[in-house]
C-alpha positions in Angstrom: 0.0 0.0 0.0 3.0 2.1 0.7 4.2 2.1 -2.3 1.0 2.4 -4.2 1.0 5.6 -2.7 4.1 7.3 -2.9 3.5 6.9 -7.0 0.1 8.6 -6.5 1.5 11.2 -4.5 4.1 11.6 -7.3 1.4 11.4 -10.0 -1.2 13.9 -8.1 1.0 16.1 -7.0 3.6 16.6 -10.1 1.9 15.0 -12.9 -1.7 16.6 -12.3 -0.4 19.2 -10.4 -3.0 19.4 -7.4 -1.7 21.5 -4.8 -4.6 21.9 -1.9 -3.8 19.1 0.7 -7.4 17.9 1.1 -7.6 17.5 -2.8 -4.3 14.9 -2.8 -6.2 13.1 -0.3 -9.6 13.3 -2.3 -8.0 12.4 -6.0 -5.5 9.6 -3.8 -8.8 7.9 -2.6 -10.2 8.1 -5.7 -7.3 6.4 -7.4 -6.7 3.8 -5.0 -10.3 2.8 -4.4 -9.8 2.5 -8.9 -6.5 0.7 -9.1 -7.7 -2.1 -6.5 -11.4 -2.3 -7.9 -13.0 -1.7 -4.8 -16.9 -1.1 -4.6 -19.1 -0.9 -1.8 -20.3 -4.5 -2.5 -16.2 -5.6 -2.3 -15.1 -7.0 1.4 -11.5 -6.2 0.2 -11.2 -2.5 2.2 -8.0 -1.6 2.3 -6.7 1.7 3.0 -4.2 3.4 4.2 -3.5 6.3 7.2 -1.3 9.5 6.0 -0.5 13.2 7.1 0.0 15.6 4.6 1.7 18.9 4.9 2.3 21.6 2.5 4.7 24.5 4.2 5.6 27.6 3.3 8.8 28.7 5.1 8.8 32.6 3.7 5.0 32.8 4.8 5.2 30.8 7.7 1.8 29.2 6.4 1.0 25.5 7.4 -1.6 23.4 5.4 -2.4 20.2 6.9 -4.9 17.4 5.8 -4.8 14.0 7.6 -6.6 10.5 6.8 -6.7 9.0 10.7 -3.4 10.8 11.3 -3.2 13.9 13.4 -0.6 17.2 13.1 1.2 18.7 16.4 2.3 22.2 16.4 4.4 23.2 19.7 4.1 26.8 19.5 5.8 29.3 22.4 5.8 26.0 24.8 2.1 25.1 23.7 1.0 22.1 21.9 -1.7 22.1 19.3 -3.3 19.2 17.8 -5.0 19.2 14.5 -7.0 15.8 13.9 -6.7 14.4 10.8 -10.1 12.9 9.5 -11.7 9.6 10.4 -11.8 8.1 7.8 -8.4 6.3 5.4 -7.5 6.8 2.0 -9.4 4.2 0.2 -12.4 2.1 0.4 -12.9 2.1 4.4 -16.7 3.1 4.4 -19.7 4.1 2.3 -19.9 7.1 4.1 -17.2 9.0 2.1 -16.7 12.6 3.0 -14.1 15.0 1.3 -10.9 15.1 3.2 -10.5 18.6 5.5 -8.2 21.5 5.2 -6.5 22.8 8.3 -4.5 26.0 7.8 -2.5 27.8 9.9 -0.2 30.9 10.8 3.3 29.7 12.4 5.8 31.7 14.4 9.7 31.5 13.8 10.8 28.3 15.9 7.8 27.0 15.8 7.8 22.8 15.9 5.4 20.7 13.8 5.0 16.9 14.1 3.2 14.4 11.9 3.4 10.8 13.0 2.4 7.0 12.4 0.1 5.6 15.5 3.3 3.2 16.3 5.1 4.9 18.9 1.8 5.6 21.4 0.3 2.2 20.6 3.7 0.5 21.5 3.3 -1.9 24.8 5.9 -1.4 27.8 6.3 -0.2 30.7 6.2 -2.2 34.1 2.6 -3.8 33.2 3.1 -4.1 29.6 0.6 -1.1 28.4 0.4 1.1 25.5 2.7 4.3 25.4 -1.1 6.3 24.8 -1.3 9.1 22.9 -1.1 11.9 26.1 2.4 10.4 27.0 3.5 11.2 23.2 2.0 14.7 23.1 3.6 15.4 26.7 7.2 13.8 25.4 7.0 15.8 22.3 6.5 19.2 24.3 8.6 18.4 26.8 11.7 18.0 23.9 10.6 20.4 21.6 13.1 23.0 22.2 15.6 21.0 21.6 17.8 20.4 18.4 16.1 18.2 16.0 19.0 15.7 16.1 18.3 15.4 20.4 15.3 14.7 20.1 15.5 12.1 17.5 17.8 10.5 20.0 15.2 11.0 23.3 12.3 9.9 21.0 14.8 6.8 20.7 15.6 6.3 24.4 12.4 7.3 25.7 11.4 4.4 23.4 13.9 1.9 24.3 13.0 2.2 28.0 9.4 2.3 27.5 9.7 -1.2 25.4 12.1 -3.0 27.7 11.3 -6.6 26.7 8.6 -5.9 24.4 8.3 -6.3 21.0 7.9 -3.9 18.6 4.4 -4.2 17.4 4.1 -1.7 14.3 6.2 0.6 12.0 6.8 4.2 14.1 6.9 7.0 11.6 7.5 10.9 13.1 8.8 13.6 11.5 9.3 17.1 13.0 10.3 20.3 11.4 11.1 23.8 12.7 10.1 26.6 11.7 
């Protein structure tokens, strides 16, 4: 599915030349929901989860549009959270809505996440839990201020010592930039 997506983003994107995030997750829908003949009456429903971002570092203008995903923006040592929609690219439901279009004013130093579900829905911890999702948020403020290459590494060690003996369940995606 991955890679079934990174050539529609390609062909979306620089081919057809859509620029509004909401749209590339509109026309990627569309095309997978095409290239896997899927219908409503299909049990085949596969999908996938992304984060889409389109900055403009002059501006300082964020657009974000999310299938299941969710944006964080840590802003003067406060954390935002923009939900991506609920609902995947592709065939999940009959219930198809257009994808949404969050956009937003940043500040210089400014810190935006996107991320997979991998790292808060990884078990550890002394009774073998999930991470949760308000542990991630709070770890991400709490290292935001640092250099990007730190807190790479105390995303890794917070990680390491959260698993223990645990095994990784799921692929952990995040990417931060600074404004």
């Amino acid at each position: 599915m991955s890679m079934i997506g990174t050539s529609l983003l390609n062909e979306i994107i620089v081919e057809k030349g859509i620029k509004d995030t909401n749209k590339i997750l509109d026309e990627m829908r569309k095309q997978i929901i095409k290239s896997l003949n899927q219908d409503t009456e299909d049990d085949q429903k596969d999908g996938m989860d992304i984060s889409i971002c389109k900055l403009n570092m002059k501006k300082k203008t964020l657009e974000f549009s999310g299938a299941h995903n969710p944006l964080v923006v840590v802003s003067e040592n406060e954390l935002s959270t923009f939900k991506g929609d609920s609902q995947a690219v592709g065939l999940e439901t009959v219930d198809i809505k257009p994808f949404t279009k969050h956009s937003m004013k940043l500040k210089k130093d400014d810190m935006i996440y996107i991320y997979s579900d991998g790292y808060q829905d990884q078990f550890g911890g002394d009774n073998g839990k999930k991470y949760m999702t308000a542990n991630f948020k709070k770890l991400l403020l709490k290292i935001s201020k640092e250099e990007e290459k730190k807190q790479n590494k105390l995303l890794e060690i917070e990680l390491a010592n959260w698993m223990q003996k645990e095994e990784q369940i799921d692929d952990i995606c995040i990417m931060g930039v600074r404004v």
